[in-house]
HTML snippet that shows the backbone in 3Dmol.js (N, CA, C, O; Angstrom):
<script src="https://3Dmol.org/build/3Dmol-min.js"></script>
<div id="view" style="width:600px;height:400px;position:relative"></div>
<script>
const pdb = `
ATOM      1  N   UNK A   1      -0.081   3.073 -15.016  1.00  0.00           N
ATOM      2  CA  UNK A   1      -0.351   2.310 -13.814  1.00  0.00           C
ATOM      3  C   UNK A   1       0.440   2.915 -12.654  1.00  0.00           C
ATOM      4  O   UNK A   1       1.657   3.015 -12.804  1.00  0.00           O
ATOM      5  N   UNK A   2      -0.154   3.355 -11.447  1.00  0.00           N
ATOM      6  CA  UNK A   2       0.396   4.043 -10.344  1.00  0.00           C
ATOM      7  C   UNK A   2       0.238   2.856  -9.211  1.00  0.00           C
ATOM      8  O   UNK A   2      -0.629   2.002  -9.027  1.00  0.00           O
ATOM      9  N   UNK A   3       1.313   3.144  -8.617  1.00  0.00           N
ATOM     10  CA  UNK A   3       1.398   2.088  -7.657  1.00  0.00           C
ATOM     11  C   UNK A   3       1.450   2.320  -6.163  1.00  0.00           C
ATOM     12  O   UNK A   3       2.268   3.236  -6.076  1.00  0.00           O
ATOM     13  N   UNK A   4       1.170   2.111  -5.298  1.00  0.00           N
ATOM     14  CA  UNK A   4       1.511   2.214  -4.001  1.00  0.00           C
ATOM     15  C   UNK A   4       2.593   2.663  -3.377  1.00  0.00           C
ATOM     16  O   UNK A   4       2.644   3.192  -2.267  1.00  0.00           O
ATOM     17  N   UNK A   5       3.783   2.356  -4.401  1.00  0.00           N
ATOM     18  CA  UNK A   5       5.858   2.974  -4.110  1.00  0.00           C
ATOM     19  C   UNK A   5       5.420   4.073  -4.594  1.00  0.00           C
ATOM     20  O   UNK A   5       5.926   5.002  -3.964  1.00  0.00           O
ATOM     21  N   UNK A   6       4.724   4.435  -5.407  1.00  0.00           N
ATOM     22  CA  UNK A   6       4.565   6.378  -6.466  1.00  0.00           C
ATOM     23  C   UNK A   6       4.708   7.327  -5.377  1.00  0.00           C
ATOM     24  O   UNK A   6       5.457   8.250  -5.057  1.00  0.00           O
ATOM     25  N   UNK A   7       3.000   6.318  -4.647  1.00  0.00           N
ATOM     26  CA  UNK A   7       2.512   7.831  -3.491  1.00  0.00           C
ATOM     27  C   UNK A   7       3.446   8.238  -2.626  1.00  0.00           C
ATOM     28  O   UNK A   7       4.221   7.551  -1.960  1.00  0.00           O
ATOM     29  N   UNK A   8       3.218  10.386  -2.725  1.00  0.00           N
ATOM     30  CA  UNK A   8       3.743  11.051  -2.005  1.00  0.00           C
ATOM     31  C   UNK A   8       3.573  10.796  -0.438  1.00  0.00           C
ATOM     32  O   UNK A   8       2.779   9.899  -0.155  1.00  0.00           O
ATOM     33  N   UNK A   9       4.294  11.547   0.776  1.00  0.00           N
ATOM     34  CA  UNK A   9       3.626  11.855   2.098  1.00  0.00           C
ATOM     35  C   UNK A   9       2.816  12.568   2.141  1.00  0.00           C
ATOM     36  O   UNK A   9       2.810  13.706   1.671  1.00  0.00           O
ATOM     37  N   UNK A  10       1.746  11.868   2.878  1.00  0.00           N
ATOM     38  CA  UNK A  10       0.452  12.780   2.664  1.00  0.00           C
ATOM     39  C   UNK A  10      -0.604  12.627   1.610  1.00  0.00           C
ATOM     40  O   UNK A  10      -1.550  13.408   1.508  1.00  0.00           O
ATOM     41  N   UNK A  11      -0.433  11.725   0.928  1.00  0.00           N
ATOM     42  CA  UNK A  11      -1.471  11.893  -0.026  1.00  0.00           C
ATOM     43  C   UNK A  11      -2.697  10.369   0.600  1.00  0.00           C
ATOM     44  O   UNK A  11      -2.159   9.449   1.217  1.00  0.00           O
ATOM     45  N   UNK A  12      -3.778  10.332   0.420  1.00  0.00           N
ATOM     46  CA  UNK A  12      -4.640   9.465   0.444  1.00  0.00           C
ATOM     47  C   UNK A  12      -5.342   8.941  -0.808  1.00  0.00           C
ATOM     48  O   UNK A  12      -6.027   9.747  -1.438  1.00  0.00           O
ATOM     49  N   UNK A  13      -5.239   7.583  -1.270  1.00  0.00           N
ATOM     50  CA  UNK A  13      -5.558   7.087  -2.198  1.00  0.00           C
ATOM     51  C   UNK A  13      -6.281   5.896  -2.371  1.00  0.00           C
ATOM     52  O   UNK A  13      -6.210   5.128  -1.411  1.00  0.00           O
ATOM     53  N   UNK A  14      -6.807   5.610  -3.113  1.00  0.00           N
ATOM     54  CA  UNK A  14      -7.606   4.336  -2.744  1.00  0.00           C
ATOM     55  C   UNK A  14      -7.517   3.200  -3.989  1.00  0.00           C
ATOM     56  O   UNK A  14      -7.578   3.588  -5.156  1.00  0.00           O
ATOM     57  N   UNK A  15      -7.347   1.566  -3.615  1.00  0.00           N
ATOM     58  CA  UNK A  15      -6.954   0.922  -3.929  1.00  0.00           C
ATOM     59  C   UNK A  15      -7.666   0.183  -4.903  1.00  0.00           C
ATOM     60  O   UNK A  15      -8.831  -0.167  -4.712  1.00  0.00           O
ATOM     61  N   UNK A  16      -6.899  -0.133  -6.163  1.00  0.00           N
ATOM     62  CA  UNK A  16      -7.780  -0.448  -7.349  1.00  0.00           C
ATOM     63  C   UNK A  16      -7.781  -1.560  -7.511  1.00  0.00           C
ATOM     64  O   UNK A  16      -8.895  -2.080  -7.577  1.00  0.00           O
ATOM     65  N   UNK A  17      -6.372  -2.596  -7.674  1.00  0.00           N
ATOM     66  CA  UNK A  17      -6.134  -3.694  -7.714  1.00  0.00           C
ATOM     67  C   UNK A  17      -4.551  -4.183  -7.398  1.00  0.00           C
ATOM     68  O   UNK A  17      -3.490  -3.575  -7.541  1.00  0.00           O
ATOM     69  N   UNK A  18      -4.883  -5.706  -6.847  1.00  0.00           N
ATOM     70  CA  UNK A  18      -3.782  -6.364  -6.460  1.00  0.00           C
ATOM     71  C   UNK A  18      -3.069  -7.072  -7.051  1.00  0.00           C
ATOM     72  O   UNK A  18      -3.478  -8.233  -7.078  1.00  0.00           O
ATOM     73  N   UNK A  19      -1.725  -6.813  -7.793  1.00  0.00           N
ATOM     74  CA  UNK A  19      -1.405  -7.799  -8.619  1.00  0.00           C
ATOM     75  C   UNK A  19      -0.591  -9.433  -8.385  1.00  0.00           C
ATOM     76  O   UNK A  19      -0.431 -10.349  -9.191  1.00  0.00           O
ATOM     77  N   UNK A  20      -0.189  -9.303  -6.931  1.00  0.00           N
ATOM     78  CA  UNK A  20       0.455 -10.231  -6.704  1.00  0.00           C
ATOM     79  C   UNK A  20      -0.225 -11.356  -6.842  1.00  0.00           C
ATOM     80  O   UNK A  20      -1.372 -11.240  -7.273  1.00  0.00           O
ATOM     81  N   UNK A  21       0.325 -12.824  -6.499  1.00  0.00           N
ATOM     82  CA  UNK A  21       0.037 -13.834  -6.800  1.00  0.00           C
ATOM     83  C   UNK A  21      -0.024 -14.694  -5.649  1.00  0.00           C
ATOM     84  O   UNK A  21       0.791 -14.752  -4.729  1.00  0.00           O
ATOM     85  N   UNK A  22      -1.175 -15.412  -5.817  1.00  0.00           N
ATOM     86  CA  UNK A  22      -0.551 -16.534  -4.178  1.00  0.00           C
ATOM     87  C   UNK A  22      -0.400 -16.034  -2.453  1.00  0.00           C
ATOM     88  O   UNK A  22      -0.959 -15.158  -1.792  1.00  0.00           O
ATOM     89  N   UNK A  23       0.425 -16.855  -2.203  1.00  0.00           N
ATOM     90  CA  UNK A  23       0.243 -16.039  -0.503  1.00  0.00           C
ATOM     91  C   UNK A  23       0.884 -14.876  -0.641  1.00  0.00           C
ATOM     92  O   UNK A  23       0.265 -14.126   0.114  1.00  0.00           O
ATOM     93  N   UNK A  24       1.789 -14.231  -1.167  1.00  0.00           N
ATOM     94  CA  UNK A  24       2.359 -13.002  -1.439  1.00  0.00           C
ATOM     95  C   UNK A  24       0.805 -12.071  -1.374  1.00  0.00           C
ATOM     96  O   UNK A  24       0.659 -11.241  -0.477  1.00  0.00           O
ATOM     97  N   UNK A  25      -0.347 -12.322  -2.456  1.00  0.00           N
ATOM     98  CA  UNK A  25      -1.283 -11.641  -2.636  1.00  0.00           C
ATOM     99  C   UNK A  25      -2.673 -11.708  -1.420  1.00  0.00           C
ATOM    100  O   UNK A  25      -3.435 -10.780  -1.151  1.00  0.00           O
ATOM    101  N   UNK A  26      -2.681 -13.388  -0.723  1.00  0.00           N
ATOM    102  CA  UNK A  26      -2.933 -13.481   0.393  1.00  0.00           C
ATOM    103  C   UNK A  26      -2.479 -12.488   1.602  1.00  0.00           C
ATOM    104  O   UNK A  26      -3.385 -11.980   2.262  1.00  0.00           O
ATOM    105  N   UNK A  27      -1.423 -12.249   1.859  1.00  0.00           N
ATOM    106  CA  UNK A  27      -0.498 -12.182   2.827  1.00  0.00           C
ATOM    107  C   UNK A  27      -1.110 -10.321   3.307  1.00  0.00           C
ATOM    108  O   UNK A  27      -1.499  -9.872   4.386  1.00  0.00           O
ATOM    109  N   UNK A  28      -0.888  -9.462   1.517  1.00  0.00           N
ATOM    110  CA  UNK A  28      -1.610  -7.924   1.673  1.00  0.00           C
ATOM    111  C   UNK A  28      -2.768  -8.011   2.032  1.00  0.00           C
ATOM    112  O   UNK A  28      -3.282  -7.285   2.883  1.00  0.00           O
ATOM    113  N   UNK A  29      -3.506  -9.212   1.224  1.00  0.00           N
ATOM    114  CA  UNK A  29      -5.363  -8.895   2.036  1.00  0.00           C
ATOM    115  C   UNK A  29      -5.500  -9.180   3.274  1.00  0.00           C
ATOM    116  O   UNK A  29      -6.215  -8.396   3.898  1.00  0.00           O
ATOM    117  N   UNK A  30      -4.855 -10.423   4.103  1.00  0.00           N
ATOM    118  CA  UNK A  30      -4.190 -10.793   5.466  1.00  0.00           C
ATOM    119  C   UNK A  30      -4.022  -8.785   6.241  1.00  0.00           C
ATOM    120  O   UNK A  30      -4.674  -8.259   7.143  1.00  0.00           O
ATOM    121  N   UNK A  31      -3.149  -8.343   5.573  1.00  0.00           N
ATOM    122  CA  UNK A  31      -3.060  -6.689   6.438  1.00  0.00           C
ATOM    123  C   UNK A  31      -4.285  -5.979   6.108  1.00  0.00           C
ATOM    124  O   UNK A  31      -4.229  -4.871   6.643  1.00  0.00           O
ATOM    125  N   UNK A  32      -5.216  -6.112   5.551  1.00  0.00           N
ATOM    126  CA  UNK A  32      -6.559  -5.245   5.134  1.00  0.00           C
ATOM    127  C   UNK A  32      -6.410  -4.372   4.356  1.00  0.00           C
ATOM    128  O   UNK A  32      -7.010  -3.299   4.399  1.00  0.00           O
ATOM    129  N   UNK A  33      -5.551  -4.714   3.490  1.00  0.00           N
ATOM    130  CA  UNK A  33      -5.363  -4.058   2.342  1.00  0.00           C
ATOM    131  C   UNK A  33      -6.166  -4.950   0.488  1.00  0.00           C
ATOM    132  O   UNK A  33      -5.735  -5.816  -0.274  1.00  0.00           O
ATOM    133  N   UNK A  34      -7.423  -4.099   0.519  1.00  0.00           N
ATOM    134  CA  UNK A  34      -8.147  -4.991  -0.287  1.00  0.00           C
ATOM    135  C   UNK A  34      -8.910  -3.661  -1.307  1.00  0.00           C
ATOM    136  O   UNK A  34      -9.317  -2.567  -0.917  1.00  0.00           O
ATOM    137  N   UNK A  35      -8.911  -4.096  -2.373  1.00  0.00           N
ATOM    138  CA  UNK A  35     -10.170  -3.620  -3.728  1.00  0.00           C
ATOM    139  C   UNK A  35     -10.818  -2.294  -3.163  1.00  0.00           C
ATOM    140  O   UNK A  35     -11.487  -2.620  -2.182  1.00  0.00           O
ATOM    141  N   UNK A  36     -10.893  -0.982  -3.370  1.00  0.00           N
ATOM    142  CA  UNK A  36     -11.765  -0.273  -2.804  1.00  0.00           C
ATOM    143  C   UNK A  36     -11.583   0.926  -1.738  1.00  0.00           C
ATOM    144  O   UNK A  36     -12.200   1.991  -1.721  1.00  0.00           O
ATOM    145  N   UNK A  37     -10.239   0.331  -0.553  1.00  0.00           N
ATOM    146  CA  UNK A  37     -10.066   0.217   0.427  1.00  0.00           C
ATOM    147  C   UNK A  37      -8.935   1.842   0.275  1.00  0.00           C
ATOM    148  O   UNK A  37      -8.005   1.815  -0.530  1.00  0.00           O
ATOM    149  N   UNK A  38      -9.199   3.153   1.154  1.00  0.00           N
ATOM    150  CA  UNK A  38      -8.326   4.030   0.887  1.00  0.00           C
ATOM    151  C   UNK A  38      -7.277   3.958   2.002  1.00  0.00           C
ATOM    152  O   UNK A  38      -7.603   3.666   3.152  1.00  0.00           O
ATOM    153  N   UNK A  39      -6.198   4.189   1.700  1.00  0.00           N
ATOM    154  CA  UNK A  39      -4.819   4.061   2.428  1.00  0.00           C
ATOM    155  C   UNK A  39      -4.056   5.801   2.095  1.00  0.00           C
ATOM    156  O   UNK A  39      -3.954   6.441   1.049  1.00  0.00           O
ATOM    157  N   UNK A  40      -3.662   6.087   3.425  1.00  0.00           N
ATOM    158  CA  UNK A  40      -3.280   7.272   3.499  1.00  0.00           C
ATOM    159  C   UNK A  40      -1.220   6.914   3.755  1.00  0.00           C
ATOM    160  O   UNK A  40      -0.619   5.880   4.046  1.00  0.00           O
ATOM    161  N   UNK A  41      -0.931   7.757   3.583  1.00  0.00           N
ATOM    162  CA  UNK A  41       0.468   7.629   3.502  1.00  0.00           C
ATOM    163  C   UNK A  41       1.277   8.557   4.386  1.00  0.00           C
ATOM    164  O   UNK A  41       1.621   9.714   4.141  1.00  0.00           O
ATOM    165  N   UNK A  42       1.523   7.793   5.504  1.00  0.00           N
ATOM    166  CA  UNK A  42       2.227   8.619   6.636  1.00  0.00           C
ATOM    167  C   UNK A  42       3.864   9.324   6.740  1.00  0.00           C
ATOM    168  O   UNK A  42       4.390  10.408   6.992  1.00  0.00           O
ATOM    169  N   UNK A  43       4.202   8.081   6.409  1.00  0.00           N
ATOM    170  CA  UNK A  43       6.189   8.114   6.421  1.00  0.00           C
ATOM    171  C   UNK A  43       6.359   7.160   5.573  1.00  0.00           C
ATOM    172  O   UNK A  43       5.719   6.140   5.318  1.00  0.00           O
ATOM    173  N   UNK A  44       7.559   7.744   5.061  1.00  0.00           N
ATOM    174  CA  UNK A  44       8.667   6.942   4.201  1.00  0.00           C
ATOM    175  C   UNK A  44       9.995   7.058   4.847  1.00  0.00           C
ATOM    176  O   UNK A  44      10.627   8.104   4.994  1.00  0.00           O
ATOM    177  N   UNK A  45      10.376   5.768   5.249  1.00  0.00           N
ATOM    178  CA  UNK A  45      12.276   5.430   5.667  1.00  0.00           C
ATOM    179  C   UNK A  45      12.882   6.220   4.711  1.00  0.00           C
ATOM    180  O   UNK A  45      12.463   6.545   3.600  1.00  0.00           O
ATOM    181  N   UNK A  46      14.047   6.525   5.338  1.00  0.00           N
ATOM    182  CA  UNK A  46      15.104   7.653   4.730  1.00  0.00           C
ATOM    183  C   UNK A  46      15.443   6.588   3.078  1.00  0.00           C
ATOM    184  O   UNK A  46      15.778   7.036   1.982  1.00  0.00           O
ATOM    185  N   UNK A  47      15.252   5.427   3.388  1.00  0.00           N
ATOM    186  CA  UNK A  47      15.535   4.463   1.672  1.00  0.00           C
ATOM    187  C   UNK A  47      14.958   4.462   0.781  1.00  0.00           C
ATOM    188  O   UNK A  47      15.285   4.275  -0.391  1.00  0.00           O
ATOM    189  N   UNK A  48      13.671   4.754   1.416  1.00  0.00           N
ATOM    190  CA  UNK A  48      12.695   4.325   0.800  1.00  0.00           C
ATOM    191  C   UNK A  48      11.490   2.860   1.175  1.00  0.00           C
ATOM    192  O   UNK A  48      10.445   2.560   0.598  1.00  0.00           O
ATOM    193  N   UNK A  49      12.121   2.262   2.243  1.00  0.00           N
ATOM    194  CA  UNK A  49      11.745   0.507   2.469  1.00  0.00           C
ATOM    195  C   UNK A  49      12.042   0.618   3.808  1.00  0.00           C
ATOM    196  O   UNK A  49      13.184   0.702   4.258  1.00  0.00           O
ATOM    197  N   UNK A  50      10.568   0.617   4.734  1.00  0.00           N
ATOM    198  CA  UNK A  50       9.910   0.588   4.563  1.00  0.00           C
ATOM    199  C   UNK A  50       8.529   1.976   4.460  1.00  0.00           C
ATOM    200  O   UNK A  50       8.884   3.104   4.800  1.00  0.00           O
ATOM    201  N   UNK A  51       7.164   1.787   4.029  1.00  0.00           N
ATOM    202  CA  UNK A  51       7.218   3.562   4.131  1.00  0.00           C
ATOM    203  C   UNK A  51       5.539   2.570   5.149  1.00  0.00           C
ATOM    204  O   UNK A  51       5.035   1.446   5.146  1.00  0.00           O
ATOM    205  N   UNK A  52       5.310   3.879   5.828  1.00  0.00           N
ATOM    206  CA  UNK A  52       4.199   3.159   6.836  1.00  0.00           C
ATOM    207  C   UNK A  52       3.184   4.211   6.383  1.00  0.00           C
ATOM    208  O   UNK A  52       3.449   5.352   6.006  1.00  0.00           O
ATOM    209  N   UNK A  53       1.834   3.573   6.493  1.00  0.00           N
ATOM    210  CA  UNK A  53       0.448   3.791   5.450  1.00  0.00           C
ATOM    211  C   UNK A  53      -0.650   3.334   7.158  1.00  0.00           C
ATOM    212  O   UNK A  53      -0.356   2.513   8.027  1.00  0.00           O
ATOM    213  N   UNK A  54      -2.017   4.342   7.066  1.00  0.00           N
ATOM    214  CA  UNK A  54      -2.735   4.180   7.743  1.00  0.00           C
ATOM    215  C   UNK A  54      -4.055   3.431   6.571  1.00  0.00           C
ATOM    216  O   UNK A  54      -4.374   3.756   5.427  1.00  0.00           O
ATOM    217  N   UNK A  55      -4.393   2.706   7.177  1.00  0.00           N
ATOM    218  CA  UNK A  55      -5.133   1.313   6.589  1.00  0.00           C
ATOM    219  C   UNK A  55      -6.696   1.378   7.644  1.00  0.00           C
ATOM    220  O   UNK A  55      -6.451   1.690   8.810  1.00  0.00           O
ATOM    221  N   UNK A  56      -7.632   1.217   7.446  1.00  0.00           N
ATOM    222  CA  UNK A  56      -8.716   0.751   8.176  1.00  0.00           C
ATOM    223  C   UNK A  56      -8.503   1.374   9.298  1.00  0.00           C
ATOM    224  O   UNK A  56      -8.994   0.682  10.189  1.00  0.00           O
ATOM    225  N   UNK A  57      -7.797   2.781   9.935  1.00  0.00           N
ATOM    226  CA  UNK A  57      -7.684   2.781  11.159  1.00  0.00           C
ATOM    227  C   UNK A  57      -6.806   2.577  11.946  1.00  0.00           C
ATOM    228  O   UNK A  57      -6.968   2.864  13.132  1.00  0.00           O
ATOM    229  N   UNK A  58      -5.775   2.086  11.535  1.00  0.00           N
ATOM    230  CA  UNK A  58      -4.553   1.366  11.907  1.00  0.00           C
ATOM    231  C   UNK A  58      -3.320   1.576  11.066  1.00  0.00           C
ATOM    232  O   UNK A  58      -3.292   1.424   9.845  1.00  0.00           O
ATOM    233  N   UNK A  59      -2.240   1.961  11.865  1.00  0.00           N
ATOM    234  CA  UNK A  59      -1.294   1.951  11.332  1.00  0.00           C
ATOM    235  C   UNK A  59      -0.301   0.700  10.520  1.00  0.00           C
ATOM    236  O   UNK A  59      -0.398  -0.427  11.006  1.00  0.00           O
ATOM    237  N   UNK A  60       0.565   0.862   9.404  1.00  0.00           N
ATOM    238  CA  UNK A  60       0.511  -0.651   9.001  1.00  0.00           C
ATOM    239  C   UNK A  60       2.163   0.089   8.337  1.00  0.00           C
ATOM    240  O   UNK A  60       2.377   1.287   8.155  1.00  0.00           O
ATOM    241  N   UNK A  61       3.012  -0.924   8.117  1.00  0.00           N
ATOM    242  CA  UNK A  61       4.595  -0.650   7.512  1.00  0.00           C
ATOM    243  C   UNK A  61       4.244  -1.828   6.187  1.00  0.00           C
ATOM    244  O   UNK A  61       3.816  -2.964   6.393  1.00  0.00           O
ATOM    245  N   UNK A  62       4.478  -1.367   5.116  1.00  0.00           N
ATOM    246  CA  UNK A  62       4.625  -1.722   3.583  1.00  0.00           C
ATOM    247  C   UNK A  62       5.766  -1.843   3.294  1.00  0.00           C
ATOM    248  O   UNK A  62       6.373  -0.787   3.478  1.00  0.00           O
ATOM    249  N   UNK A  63       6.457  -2.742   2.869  1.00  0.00           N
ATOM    250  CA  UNK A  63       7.714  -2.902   1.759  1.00  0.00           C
ATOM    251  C   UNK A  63       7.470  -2.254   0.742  1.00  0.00           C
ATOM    252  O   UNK A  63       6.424  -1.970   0.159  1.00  0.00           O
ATOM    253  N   UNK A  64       8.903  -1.959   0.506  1.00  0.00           N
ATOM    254  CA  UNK A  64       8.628  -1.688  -1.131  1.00  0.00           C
ATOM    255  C   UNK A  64       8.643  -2.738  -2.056  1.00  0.00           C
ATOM    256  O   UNK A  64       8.275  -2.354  -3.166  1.00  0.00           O
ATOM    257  N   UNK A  65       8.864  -3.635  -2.015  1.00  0.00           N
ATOM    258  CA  UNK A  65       8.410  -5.276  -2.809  1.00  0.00           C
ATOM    259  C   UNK A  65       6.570  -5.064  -3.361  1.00  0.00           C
ATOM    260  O   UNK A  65       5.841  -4.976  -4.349  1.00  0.00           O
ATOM    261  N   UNK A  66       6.598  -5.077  -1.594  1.00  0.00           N
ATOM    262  CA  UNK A  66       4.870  -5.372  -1.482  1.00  0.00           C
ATOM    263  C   UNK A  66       3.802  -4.007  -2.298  1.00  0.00           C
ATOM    264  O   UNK A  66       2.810  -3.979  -3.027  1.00  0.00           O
ATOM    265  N   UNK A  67       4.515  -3.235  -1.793  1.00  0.00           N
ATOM    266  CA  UNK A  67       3.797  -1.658  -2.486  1.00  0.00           C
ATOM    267  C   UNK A  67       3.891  -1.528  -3.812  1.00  0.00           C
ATOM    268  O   UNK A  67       3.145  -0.854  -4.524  1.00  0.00           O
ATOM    269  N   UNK A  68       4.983  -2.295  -4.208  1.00  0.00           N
ATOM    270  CA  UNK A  68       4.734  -2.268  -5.793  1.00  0.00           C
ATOM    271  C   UNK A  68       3.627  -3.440  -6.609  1.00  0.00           C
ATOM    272  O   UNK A  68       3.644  -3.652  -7.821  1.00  0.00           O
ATOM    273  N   UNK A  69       3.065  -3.845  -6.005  1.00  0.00           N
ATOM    274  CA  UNK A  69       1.671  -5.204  -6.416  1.00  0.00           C
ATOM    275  C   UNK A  69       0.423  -4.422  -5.906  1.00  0.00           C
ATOM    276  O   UNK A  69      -0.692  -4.936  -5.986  1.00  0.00           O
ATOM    277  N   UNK A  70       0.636  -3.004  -5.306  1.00  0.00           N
ATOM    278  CA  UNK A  70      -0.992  -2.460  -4.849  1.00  0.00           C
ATOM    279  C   UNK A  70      -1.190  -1.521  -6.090  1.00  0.00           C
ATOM    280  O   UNK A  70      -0.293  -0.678  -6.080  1.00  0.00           O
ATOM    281  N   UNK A  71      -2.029  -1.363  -7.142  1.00  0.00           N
ATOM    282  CA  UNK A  71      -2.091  -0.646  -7.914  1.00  0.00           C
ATOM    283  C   UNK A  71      -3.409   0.372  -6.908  1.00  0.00           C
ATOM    284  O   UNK A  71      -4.113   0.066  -5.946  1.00  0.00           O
ATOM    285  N   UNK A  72      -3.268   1.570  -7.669  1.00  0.00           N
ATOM    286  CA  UNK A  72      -4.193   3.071  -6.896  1.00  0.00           C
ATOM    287  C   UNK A  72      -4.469   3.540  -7.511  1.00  0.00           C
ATOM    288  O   UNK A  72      -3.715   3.635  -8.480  1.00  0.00           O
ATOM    289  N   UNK A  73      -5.674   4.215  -7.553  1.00  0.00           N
ATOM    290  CA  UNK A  73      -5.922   5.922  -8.327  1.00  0.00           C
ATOM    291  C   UNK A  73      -6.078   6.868  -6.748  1.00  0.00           C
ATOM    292  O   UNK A  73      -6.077   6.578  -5.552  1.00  0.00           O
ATOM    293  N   UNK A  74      -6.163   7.725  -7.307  1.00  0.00           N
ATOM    294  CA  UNK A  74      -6.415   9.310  -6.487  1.00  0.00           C
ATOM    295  C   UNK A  74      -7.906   8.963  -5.826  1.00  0.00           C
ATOM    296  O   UNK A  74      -8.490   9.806  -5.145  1.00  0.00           O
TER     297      UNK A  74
END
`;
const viewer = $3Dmol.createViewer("view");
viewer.addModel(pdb, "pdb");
viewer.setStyle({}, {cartoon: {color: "spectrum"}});
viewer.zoomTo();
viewer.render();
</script>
């Protein structure tokens, strides 16, 4: 299972499933992050948290909490 924290800079991947629960799992489909949907991977903070992902067109900042409930393939 690869997750959303895995992806490199630069890579584009697209989204398989959401594991969170509740408004937590509300909250990612709330950012347009949904089933299907490919997300490219711009920057990662020098920590790691937060790393920022282009979404639908739009730029968007991910936790690493949250990035670990987006499962991906290639």
């Amino acid at each position: 299972m690869r997750t959303l924290r895995d992806v490199k800079i630069g890579e584009t991947v697209k989204v398989k499933k959401l594991t969170g629960e509740g408004a937590i799992k509300r909250r990612i489909m709330d950012m347009g992050i949904t089933k299907g949907i490919e997300i490219y991977v711009r920057k990662v903070a020098p920590l790691g948290d937060p790393m920022e992902v282009t979404v639908r067109g739009y730029e968007l900042s991910v936790r690493k909490a949250d990035a670990e409930m987006i499962e991906v393939e290639e």
